[in-house]
C-alpha positions as CSV (number, residue, x, y, z in Angstrom):
1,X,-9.1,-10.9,14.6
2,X,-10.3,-8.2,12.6
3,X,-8.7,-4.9,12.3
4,X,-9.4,-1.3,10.6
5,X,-7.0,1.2,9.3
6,X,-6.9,4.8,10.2
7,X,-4.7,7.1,9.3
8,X,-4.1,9.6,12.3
9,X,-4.1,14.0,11.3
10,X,0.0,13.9,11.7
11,X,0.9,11.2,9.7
12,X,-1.5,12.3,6.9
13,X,0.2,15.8,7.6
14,X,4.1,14.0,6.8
15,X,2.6,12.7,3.7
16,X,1.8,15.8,2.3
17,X,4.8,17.5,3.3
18,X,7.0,14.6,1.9
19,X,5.1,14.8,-1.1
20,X,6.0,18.4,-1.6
21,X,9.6,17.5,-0.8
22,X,9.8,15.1,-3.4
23,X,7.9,17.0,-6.2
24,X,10.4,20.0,-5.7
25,X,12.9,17.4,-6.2
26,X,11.3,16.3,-9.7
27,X,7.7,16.9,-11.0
28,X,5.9,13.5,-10.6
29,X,8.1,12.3,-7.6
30,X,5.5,13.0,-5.8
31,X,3.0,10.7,-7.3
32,X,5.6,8.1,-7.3
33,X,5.6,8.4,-3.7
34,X,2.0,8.8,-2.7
35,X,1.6,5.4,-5.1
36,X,4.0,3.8,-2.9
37,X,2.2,4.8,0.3
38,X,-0.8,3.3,-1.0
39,X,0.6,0.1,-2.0
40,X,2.2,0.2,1.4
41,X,-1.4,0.4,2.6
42,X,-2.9,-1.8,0.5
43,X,-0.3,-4.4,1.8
44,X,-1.0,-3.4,5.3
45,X,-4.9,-4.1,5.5
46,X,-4.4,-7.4,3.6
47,X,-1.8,-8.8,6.1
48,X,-0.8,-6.6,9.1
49,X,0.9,-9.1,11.3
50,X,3.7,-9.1,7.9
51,X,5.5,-6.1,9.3
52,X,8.4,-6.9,11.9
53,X,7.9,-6.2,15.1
54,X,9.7,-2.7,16.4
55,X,8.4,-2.5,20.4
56,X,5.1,-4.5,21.8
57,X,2.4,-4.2,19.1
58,X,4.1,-0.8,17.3
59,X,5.6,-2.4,13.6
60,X,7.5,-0.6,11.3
61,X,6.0,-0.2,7.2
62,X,9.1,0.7,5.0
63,X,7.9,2.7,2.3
64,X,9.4,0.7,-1.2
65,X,12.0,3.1,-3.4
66,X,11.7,6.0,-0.2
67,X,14.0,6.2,2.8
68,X,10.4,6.7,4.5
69,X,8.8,4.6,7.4
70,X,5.8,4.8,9.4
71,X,5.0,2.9,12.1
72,X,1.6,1.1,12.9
73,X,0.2,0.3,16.2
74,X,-2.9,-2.2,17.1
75,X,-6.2,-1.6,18.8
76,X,-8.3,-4.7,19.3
77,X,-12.0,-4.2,18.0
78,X,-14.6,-5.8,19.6
């Protein structure tokens, strides 16, 4: 099966706010996080299924080194 990431407006919204959070909190945290999202990502389009399962298709991506999670749902391409 093949699948395609998107990244929907709001959760591309809750990363920038998070990554203001966490800059306020210490220059460069910010960066640390956004790297982290990215690996996250990176980790995602390699192997999607890896993520446990949370409700149906919806899985849950823990974000490493940030009490931050996002959840991914599937839509089958044809």
């Amino acid at each position: 099966m093949s699948y395609t990431l998107s990244i929907r407006k709001e959760a591309e919204f809750d990363i920038g706010e998070q990554f203001d959070y966490y800059d306020e909190k210490r220059e460069g945290l910010g960066h640390d996080f956004l790297l982290c999202i990215e690996e996250a990502l990176d980790k995602l389009q390699r192997n999607p299924l890896v993520y446990r399962k949370i409700h149906k298709e919806i899985r849950r991506i823990p974000i490493r080194r940030f009490p931050y999670v996002y959840s991914i749902s599937f839509k089958k391409i044809m």
